[in-house]
N, C-alpha and C positions, 0 to 999 in steps of 0.2 A: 625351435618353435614352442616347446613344451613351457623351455624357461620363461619365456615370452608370455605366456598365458598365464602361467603360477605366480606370476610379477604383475599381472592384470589383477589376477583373484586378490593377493594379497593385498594390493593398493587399493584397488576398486570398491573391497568391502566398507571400509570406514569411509570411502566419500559415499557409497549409496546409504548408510546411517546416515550422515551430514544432510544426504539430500534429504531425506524423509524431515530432519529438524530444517532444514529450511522452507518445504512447502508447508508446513505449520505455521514457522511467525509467520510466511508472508498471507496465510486465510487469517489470522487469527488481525495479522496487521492491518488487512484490508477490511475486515471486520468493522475494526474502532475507526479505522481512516474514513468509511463510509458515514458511521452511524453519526459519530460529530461531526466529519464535514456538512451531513444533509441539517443537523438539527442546529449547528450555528446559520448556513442559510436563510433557515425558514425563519429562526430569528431576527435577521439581516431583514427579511424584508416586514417583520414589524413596524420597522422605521423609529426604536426609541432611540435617541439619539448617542446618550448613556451607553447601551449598549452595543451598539455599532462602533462605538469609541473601540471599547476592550476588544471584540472582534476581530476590527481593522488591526488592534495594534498585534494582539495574538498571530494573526495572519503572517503579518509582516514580520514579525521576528522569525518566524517557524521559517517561512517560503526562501530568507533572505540569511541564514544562518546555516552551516554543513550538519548534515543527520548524524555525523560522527561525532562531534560535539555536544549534540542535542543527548545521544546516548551517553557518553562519559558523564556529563550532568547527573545524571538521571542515576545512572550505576554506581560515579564515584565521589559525588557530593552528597546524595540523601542519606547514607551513615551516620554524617556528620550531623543532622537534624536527626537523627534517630529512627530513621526506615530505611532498613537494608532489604536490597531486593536483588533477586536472585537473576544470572545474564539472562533467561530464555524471558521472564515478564518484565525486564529493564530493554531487552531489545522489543519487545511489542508494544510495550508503551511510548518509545521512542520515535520509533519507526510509525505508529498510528498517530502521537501526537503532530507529526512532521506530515503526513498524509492528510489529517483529518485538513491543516491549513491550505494545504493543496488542493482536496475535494471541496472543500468549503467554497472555492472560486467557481468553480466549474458546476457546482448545483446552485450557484447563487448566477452563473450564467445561463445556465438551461431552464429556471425560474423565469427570469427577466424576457428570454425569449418567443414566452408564451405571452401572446396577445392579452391584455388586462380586460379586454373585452367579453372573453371567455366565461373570467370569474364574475364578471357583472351579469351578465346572462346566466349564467348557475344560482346566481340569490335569486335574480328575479323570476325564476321558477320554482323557487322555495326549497333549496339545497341551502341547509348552511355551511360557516364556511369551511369546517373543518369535512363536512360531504366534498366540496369542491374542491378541494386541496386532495382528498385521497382519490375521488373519480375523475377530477379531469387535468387538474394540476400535475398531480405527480406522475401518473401516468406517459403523459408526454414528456415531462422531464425525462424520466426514466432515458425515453427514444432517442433522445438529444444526447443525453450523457452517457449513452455507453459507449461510441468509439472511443473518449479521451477516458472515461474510465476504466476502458481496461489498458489503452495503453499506459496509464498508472501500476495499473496489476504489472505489468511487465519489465516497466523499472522497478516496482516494487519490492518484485523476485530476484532482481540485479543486484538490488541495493543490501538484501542482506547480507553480503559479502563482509558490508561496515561492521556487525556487529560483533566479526570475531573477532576483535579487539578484544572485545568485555567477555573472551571465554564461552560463548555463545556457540554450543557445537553443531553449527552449521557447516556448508562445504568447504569454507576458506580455512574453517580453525583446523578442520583435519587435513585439509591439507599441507596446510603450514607443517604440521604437527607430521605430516608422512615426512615433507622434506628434511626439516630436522635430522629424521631418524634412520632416513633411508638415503637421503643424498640426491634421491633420482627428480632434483629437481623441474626438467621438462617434463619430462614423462607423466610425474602427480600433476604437474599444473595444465597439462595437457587434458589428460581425463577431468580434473574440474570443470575447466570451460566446455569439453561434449557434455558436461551433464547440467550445468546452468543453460546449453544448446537447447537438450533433451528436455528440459523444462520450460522453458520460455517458447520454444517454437510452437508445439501447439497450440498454445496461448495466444502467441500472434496471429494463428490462422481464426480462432476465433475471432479474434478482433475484428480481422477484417471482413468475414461474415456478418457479425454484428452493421458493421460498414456499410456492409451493400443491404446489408436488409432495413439502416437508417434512411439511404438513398431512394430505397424504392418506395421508402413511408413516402420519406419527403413529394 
C-alpha cells in the first residue's frame, strides 16, 4: 500500500502542475473566445455587407477546420513569417481564435432572439443605441447564452489536451512525458482523465444550474 501511494505522489505531482497550466489556457481561452465572439456578433448585426462576408467566411473556416491544425498553423508556420511564439500564447490564441468562431454563433443567436421590438421601444423613450444594447440587449443575451456558453467552457477544458502536441505543459504533455519515463502506462492515463474528471465536473454542475435558472427566467 505504501508503494502504491509513493507511485500516486510521484505521478500525481507533475499532472496537478499540468493541471494548474491547463485551467489557465482554458480562462485565458475562454477570455478571447468570448470577447471576439461577442464583438464580431454585434458587428454581424450592423448588417454591412462587406463585413458579414469576412465574418461569415472567418466562421466557417475556424467551426469547419480541427483546432489541432488551427494550433500547428499558428506555432509552426508564423517563424517562417517571422513571429515566433511561445506553446502556452500559440495555444491560447488557437484555442480562442477556434472559440471566438464558435461563440460568434451563439451570441449572434441569442441577439436575434431578442424581440427588435424591444430596441424600438428603448429609442423611443430616448435611450440611445448604444444604452440599449448595454441595458436591455445584452443583458438578456447574457440569459440565453449561458447554458451553451459554458457548455463551451467544458469542451473547452477537454480540448486542451490538443495543445500538447506544441509542447504546451498541460495534463496530456506530462503525461505523455510520465509514460515515457516511467512505463506505467494505465495508471498515468488513468489519473489524467480523474483530473480532467476533477475539473470539468464542477463546471458541468454549474452549467446546469445556470440551466435551471435560464428555465425559470424564461
Amino acid at each position: 500500500m505504501g508503494a502504491f501511494f509513493q507511485q500516486l505522489i510521484d505521478l500525481g505531482g507533475p499532472l496537478l502542475l499540468g493541471a494548474g497550466t491547463t485551467v489557465a489556457i482554458t480562462l485565458a481561452s475562454l477570455l478571447v473566445a468570448i470577447v471576439l465572439g461577442l464583438l464580431l456578433a454585434l458587428i454581424r448585426l450592423l448588417g454591412i455587407t462587406p463585413l458579414n462576408w469576412i465574418i461569415a467566411a472567418y466562421v466557417e473556416v475556424f467551426r469547419n477546420t480541427p483546432v489541432l491544425a488551427q494550433v500547428f498553423i499558428i506555432y509552426f508556420s508564423l517563424p517562417y513569417l517571422g513571429l515566433s511564439i511561445d506553446p502556452f500564447p500559440a495555444a491560447v490564441i488557437g484555442l480562442g481564435l477556434n472559440g471566438g468562431a464558435v461563440l460568434c454563433e451563439i451570441f449572434r443567436a441569442g441577439l436575434n432572439a431578442i424581440h427588435h421590438g424591444q430596441r424600438e421601444a428603448a429609442l423611443a423613450v430616448g435611450m440611445t443605441p448604444w444604452m440599449s444594447l448595454r441595458y436591455i440587449m445584452l443583458p438578456q443575451t447574457w440569459r440565453i447564452t449561458l447554458p451553451p456558453l459554458g457548455n463551451y467552457a467544458i469542451a473547452l477544458l477537454k480540448d486542451t489536451a490538443v495543445v500538447s502536441a506544441i509542447a504546451a505543459p498541460e495534463i496530456m504533455f506530462w503525461a505523455r512525458n510520465l509514460v515515457t519515463s516511467t512505463f506505467q502506462t494505465t495508471f498515468v492515463y488513468i489519473l489524467a482523465a480523474l483530473l480532467y474528471f476533477c475539473l470539468s465536473f464542477p463546471l458541468a454542475r454549474l452549467v446546469e444550474r445556470f440551466e435551471r435558472r435560464q428555465r425559470a427566467w424564461q
